[in-house]
C-alpha positions as CSV (number, residue, x, y, z in Angstrom):
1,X,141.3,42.8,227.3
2,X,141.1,43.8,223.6
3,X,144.6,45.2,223.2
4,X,145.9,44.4,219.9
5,X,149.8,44.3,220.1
6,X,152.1,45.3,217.2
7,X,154.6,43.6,215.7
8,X,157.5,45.5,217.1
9,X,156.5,45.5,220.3
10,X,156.3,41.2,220.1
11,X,160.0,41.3,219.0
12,X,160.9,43.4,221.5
13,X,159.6,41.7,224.3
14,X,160.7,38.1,222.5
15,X,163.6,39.0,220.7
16,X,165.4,35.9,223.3
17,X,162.5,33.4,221.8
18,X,163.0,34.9,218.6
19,X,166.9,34.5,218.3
20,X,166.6,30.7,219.5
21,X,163.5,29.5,217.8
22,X,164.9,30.9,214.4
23,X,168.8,29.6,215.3
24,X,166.9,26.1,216.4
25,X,165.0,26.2,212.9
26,X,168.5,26.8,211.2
27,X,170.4,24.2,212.7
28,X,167.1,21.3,211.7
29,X,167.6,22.0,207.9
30,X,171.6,22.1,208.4
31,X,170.7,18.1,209.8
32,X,168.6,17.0,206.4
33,X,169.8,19.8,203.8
34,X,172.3,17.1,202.6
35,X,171.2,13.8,202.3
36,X,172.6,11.0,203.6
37,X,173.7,9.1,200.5
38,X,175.6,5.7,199.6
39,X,178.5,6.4,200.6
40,X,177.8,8.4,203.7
41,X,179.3,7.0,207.1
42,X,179.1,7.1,210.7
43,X,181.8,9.8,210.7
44,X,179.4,11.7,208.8
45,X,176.6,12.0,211.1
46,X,179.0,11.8,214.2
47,X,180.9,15.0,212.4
48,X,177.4,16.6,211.9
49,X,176.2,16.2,215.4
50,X,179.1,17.8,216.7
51,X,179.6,20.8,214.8
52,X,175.9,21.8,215.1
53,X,176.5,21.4,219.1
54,X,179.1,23.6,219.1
55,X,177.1,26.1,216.7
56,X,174.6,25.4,220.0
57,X,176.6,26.9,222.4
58,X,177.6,29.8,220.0
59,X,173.7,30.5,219.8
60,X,172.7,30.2,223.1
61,X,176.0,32.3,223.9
62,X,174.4,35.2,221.8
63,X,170.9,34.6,223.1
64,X,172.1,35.6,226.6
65,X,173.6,38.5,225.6
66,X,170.4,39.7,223.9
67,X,168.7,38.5,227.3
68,X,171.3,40.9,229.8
69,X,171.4,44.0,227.0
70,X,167.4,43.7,227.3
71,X,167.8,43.5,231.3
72,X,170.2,46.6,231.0
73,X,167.6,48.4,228.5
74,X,164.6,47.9,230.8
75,X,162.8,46.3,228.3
76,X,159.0,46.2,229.6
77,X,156.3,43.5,229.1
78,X,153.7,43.6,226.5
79,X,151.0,46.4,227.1
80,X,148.1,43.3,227.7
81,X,150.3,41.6,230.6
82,X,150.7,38.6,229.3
83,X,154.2,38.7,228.9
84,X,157.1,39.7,231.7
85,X,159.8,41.7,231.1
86,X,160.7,42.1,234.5
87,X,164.0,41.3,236.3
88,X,162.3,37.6,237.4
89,X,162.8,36.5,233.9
90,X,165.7,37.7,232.7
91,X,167.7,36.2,235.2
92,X,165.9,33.0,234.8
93,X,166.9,33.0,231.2
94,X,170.0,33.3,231.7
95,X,170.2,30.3,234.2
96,X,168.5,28.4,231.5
97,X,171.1,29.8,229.1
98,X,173.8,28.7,231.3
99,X,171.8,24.9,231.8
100,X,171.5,24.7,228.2
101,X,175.0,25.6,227.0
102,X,176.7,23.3,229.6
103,X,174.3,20.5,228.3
104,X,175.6,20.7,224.9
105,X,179.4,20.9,226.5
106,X,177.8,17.3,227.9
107,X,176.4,16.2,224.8
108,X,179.3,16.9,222.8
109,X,181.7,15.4,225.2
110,X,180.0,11.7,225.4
111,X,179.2,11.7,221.6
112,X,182.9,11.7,221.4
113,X,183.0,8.4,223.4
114,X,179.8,6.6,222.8
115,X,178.9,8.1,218.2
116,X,175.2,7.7,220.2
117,X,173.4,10.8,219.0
118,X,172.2,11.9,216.0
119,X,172.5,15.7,214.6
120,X,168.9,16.2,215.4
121,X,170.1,16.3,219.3
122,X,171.2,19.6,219.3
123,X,168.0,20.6,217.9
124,X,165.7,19.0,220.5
125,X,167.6,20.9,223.6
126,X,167.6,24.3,222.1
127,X,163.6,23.5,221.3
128,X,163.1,22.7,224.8
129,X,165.1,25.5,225.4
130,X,162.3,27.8,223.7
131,X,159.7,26.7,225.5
132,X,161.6,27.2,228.8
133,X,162.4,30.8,228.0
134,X,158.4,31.0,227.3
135,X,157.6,29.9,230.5
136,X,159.7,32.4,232.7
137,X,158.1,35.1,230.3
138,X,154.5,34.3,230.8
139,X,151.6,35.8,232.3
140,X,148.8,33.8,231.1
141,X,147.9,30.1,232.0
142,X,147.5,29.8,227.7
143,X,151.1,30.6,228.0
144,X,152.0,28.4,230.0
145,X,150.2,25.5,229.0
146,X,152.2,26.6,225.5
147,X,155.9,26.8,227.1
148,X,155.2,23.3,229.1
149,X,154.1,21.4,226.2
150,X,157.1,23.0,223.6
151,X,159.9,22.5,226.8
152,X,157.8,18.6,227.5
153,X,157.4,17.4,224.0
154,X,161.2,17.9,223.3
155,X,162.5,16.3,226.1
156,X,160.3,13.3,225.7
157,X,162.1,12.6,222.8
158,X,165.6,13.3,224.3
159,X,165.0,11.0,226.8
160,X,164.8,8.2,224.4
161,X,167.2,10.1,221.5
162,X,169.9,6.7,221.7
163,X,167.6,4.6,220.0
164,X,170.5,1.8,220.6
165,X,169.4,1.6,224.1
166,X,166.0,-0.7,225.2
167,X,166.9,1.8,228.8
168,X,166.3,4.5,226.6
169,X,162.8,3.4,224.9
170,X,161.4,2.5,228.5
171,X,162.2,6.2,229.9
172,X,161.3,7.6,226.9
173,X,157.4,5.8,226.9
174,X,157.0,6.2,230.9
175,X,157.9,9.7,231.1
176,X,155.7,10.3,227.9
177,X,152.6,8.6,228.9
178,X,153.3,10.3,233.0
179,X,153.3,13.6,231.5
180,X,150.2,13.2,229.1
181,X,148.7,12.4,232.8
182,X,150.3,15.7,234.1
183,X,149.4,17.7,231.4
184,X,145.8,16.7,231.3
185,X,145.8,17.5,235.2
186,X,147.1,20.7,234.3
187,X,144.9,21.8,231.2
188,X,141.7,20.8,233.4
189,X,142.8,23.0,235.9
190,X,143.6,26.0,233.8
191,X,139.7,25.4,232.4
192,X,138.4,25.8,235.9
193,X,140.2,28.7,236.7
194,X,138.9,30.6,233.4
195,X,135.5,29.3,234.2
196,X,135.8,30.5,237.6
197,X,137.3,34.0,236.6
198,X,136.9,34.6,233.3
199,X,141.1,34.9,232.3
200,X,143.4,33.2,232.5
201,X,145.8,36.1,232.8
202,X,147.4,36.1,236.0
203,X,146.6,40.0,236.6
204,X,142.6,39.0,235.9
205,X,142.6,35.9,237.8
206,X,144.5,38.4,241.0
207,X,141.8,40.6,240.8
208,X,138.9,38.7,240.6
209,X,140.8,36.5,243.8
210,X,140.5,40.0,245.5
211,X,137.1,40.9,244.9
212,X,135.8,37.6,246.3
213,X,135.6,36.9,249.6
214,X,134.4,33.3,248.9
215,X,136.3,31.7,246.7
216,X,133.7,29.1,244.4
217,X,134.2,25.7,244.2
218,X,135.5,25.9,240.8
219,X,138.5,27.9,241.8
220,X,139.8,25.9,244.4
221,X,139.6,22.8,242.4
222,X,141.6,24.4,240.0
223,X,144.2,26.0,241.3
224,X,144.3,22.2,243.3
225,X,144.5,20.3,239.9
226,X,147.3,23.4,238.6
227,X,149.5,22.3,241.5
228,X,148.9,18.8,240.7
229,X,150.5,19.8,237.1
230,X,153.5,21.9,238.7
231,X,153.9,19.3,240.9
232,X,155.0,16.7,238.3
233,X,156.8,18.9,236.1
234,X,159.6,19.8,239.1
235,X,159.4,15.9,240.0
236,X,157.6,16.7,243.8
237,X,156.3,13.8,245.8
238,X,154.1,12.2,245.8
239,X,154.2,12.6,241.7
240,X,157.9,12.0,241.7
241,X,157.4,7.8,240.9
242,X,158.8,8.9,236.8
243,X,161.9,10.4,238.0
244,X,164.2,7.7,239.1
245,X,163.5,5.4,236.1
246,X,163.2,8.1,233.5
247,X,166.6,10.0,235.0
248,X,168.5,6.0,235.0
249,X,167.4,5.1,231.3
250,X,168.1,9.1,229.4
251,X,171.4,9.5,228.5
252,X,173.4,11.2,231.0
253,X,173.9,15.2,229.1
254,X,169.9,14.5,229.2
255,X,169.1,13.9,232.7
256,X,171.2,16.8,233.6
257,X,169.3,19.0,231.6
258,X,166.1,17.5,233.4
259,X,167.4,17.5,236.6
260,X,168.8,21.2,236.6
261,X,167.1,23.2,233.7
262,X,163.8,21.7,233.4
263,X,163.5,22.5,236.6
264,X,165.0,25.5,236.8
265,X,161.8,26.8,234.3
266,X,159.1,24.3,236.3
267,X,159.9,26.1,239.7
268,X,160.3,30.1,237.9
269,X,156.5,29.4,236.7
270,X,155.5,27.8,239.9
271,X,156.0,31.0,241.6
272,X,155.1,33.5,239.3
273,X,151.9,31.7,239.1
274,X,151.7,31.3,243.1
275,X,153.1,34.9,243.7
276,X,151.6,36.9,240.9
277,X,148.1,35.6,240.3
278,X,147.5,33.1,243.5
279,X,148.6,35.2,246.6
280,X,145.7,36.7,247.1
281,X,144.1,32.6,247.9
282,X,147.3,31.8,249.9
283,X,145.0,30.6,252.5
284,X,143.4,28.0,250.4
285,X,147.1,26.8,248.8
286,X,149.5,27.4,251.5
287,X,148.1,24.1,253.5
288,X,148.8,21.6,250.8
289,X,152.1,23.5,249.5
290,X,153.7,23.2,252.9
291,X,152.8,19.4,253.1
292,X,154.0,18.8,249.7
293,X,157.2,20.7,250.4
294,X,157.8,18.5,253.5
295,X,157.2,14.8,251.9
296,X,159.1,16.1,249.3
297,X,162.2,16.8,251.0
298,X,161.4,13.7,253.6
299,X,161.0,11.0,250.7
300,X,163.8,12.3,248.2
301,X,166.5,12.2,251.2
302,X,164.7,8.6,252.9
303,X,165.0,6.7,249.5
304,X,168.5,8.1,248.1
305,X,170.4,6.4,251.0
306,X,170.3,2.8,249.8
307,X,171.2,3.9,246.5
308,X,174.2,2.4,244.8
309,X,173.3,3.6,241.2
310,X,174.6,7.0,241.2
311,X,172.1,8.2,238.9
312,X,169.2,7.1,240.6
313,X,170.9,8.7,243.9
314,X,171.5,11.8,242.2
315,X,167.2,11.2,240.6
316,X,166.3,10.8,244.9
317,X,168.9,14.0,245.4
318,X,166.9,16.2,242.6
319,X,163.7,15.2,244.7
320,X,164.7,15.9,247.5
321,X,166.1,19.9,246.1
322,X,162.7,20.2,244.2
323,X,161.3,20.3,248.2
324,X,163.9,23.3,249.0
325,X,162.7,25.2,246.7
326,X,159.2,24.3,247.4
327,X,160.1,25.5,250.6
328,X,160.6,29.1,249.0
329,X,157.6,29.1,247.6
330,X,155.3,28.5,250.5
331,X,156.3,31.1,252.4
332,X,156.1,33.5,249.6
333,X,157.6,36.2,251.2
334,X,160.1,39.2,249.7
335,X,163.2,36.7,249.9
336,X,161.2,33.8,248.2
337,X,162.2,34.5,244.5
338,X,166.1,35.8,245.4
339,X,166.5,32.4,247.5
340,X,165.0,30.7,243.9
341,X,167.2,32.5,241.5
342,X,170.6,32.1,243.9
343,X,169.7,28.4,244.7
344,X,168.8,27.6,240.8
345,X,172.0,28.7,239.7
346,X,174.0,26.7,242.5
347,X,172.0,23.6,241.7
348,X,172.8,24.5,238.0
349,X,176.5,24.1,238.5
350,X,176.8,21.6,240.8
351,X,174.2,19.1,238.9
352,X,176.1,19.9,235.6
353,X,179.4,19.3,237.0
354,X,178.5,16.1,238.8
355,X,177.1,14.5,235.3
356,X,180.6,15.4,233.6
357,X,182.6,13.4,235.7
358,X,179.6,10.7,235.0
359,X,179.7,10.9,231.6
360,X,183.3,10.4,232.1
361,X,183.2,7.6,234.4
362,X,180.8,5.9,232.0
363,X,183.2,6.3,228.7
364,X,180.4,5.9,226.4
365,X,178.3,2.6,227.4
366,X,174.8,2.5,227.7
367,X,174.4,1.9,231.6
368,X,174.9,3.9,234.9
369,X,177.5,4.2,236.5
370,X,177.7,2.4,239.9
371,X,179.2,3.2,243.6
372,X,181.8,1.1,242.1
373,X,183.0,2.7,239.1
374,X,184.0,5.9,241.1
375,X,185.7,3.7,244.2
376,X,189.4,4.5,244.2
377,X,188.7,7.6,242.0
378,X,191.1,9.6,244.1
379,X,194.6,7.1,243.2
380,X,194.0,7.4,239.3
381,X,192.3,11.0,238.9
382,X,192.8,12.9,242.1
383,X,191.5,16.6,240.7
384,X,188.3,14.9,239.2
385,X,187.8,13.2,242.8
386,X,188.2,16.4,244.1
387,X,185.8,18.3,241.8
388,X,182.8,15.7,242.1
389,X,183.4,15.4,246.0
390,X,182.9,19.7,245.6
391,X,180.1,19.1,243.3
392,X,178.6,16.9,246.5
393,X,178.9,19.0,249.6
394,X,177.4,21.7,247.4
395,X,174.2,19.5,247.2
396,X,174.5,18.8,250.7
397,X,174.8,23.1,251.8
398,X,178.3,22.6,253.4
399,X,180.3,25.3,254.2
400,X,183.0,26.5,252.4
401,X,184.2,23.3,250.9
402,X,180.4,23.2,249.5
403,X,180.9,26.2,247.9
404,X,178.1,28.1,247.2
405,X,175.8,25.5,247.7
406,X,175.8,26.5,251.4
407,X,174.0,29.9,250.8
408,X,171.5,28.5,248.9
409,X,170.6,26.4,251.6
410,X,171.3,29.4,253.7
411,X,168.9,31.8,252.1
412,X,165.9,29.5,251.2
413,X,166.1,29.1,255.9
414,X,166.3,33.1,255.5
415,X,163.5,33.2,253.6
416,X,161.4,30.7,256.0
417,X,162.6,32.2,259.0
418,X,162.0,36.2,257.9
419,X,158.4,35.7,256.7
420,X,155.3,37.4,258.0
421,X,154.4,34.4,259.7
422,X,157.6,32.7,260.4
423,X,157.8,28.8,259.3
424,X,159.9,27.4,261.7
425,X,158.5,23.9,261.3
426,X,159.6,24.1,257.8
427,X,163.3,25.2,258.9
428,X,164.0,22.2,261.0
429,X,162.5,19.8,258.3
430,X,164.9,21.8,255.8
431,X,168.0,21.6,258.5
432,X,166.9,17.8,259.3
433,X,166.6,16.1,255.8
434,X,170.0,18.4,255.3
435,X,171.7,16.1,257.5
436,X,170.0,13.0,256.3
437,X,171.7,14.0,252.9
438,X,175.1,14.0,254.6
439,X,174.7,10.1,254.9
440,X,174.6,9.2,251.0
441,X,176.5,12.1,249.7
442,X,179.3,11.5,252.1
443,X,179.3,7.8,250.8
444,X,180.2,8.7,247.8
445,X,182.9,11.2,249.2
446,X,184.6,7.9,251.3
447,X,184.2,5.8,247.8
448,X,186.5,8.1,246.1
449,X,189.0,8.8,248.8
450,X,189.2,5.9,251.2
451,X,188.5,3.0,249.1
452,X,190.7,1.0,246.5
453,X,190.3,1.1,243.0
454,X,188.5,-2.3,241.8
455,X,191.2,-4.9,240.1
456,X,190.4,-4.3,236.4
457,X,188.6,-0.8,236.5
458,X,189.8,1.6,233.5
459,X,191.4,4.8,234.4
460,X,188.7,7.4,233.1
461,X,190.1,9.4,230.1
462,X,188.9,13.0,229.8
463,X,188.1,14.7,226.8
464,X,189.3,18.5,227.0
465,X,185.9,19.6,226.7
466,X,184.7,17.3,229.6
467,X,187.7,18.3,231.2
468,X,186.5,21.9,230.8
469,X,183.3,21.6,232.5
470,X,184.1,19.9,235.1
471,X,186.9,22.0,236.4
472,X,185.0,25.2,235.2
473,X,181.7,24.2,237.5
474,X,184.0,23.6,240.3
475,X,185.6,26.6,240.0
476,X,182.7,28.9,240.3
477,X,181.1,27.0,242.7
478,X,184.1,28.0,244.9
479,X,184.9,31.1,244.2
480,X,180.9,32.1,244.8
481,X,181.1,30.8,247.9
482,X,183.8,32.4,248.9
483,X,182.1,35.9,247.5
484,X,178.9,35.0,246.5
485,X,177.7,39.1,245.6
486,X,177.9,38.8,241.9
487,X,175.2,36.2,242.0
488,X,173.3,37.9,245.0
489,X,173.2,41.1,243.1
490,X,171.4,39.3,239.9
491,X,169.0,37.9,242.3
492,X,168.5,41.0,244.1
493,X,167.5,42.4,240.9
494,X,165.2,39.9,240.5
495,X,161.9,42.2,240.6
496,X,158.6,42.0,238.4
497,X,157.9,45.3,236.8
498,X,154.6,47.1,238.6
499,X,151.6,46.4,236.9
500,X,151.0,43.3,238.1
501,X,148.1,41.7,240.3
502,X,146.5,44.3,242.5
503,X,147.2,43.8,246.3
504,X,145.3,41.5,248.6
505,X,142.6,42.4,250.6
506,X,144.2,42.2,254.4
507,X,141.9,39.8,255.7
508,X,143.9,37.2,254.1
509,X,146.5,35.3,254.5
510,X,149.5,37.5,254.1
511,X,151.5,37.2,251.1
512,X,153.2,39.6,248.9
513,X,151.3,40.2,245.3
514,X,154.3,40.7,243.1
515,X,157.5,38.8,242.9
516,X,160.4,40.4,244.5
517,X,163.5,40.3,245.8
518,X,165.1,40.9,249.3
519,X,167.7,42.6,250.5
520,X,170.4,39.7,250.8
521,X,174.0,40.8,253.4
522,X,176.8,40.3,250.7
């Protein structure tokens, strides 16, 4: 409990933090280092904001690499457990990498329309960045209360970054004031669990879970007030009521990286927390997970049909995805963290993708773009009709033509249907709300392709680097579901390293005690 750890071994372990924290603290001098005089113009900061975005990508380029050599070293976690340095969290790292990169691809390409953001922009995502890289690395509720606050407190601000937009200021103040909630719900609960057992490190809290029958009081209103906290940060019903406003009044490069990379970290903590430090209590959780996953999936898919504001469609959609990978989670069984890894990165590309052609629809004004604005897409812009109607039926787990978005529908039923205790239940809600989704997502799809392009309604302009993206995202989606190994291998190798939270006693509810991966069929 004492260990003191050395300086060296920090780095080594946090050498990804390192890199972006001290690349982040680089780029906020390079905004005020020269002052903004007289003469100064909007070219100026416009000039700014765009060469530290592409400066960004550079960085967060070079922090995945340090991420996969570490992978390919075996670096370890610290000797006190506190921090991972398993296979879990590198590969989570590098989906945020990938989130975070194609965010300032999105970021750069509207600035170039709308001249809305200022250089500090850049700064914000690679700061929420940090905090996300600290959450798939930690073992300790302290930790995670520090990686959720760093990754919250910077996105708060991002939501409301154009401060031209009165949209802007509302999503800004209601997600702020939701999440002081959130947090508050989740700080209480990380004080109940350390009064209950003493830690709050995740191997500790495992083994005094295992060497108590009867779980107090205490405990099970924490860890109950803890999934309250998840709950909002992945945007699960019933704590979902910020996400449609919040996701309508950000800029569009910022709800992407809400939608896809905040929750990419939000769900990689959920189950290392559930998995690593929980399992043991499965039968206390596992009741009120399963419900949550359900109403999740039930209410994102029930409300996005009478949509007509894409954004809020594609806010019901991210719901709605938050319960198939809650679905993952309650099982908690060997193919729980591969489905998460292969579904995050599908998500990832398919979400980013989506808000390019958005942020291309929208050419630079400060409202969202409508069922409208992408009728007719197909007559003036057929391979961007093409890619977004891709980007859909990836959502929506279609075969082929849905890319890989199929298979991470695919393995998340795997993963249900292969447990110990086989959720079947949970497979037809999964397969059900599936097909609900088919009704708004194929809307969309008939816009583009079987309706006529409104009298008066600008042809969409691309920029190259939009133009990039977009086509890029498409692409991948594909190709990996035409031969989706390359990512199943990286999720296969998603596995903790050993010394993690001793087993559970067998008269519980089954449950595995340390994240791992299953063997996927190629």
């Amino acid at each position: 409990m004492g260990e003191f750890l050395s300086a060296g071994e920090l780095a080594r372990v946090l050498a990804p933090e390192l890199l972006l924290s001290v690349g982040a603290m680089v780029m906020l001098l390079a905004t005020v280092w020269r002052p903004q005089g007289a003469h100064a113009t909007a070219a100026d900061g416009a000039e700014r904001t765009s060469l530290l975005a592409r400066f960004g990508i550079v960085l967060c380029l070079l922090v995945s690499l340090v991420v996969m050599i570490a992978w390919g070293d075996g670096v370890a976690g610290t000797s006190d457990q506190r921090l991972a340095g398993d296979g879990f969290r590198w590969a989570i790292d590098c989906v945020i990498m990938l989130g975070t990169i194609l965010t300032l691809c999105l970021v750069e390409a509207e600035h170039h329309r709308s001249g809305a953001y200022s250089p500090e922009v850049p700064v914000l995502i690679l700061l929420a960045a940090v905090g996300m890289l600290v959450l798939a690395a930690a073992r300790d509720l302290m930790l995670v209360s520090i990686g959720i606050e760093l990754m919250s407190l910077a996105v708060y601000v991002l939501a409301g970054v154009n401060r031209r937009s009165a949209r802007g200021a509302e999503a800004a103040i209601k997600y702020f004031l939701l999440g002081a909630v959130a947090s508050g719900f989740l700080l209480y609960g990380i004080a109940l669990l350390y009064g209950a057992t003493g830690s709050t490190r995740f191997v500790d809290i495992a083994a005094w879970v295992s060497a108590h029958a009867m779980l107090s009081p205490l405990f099970v209103v924490g860890t109950a007030l803890l999934l309250v906290g998840f709950g909002f940060k992945v945007a699960a019903a019933p704590f979902h009521l910020w996400t449609p406003d919040v996701y309508d009044g950000a800029p569009l490069p910022i709800t992407a990286f809400m939608s896809a990379t905040v929750k990419t970290a939000g769900f990689a903590v959920f189950a290392r927390v559930l998995v690593e430090s929980l399992a043991g209590a499965a039968a206390r959780w596992h009741g009120g997970l399963w419900w949550l996953a359900v109403v999740t999936m039930v209410v994102g898919n029930v409300f996005a049909l009478s949509q007509r504001n894409l954004v809020r469609m594609l806010a019901y959609s991210s719901i709605a995805h938050a319960g198939y990978l809650l679905v993952a989670l309650v099982v908690a069984s060997p193919a729980s963290t591969t489905a998460v890894v292969f579904y995050t990165v599908s998500y990832t590309l398919a979400t980013m993708g989506a808000f390019g052609v958005l942020v291309t629809l929208n050419a630079g004004r400060d409202r969202a773009p409508t069922i409208d604005d992408i009728a007719g897409l197909w007559l003036v812009r057929p391979w961007m009709a093409t890619a977004m109607a891709v980007f859909l039926l990836a959502f929506m787990g279609m075969p082929l033509v849905g890319g890989m978005g199929f298979f991470a529908k695919w393995y998340v039923l795997q993963a249900v249907l292969q447990a110990p205790a086989p959720q079947t239940t949970l497979a037809v809600v999964v397969v059900m709300t599936s097909a609900v989704s088919a009704a708004y997502y194929l809307a969309v799809v008939s816009a583009m392709f079987m309706r006529p392009r409104p009298d008066g309604q600008p042809v969409p302009s691309t920029a190259p680097l939009a133009r990039s993206l977009i086509t890029l995202t498409a692409v991948l989606l594909l190709a990996l579901g035409l031969y989706p190994t390359p990512v199943v291998e990286v999720a296969r190798l998603a596995v903790t390293s050993p010394a993690t939270a001793p087993a559970a006693p067998t008269d519980r509810a089954p449950g595995p005690t340390r994240l791992q991966a299953a063997s996927l069929p190629r």
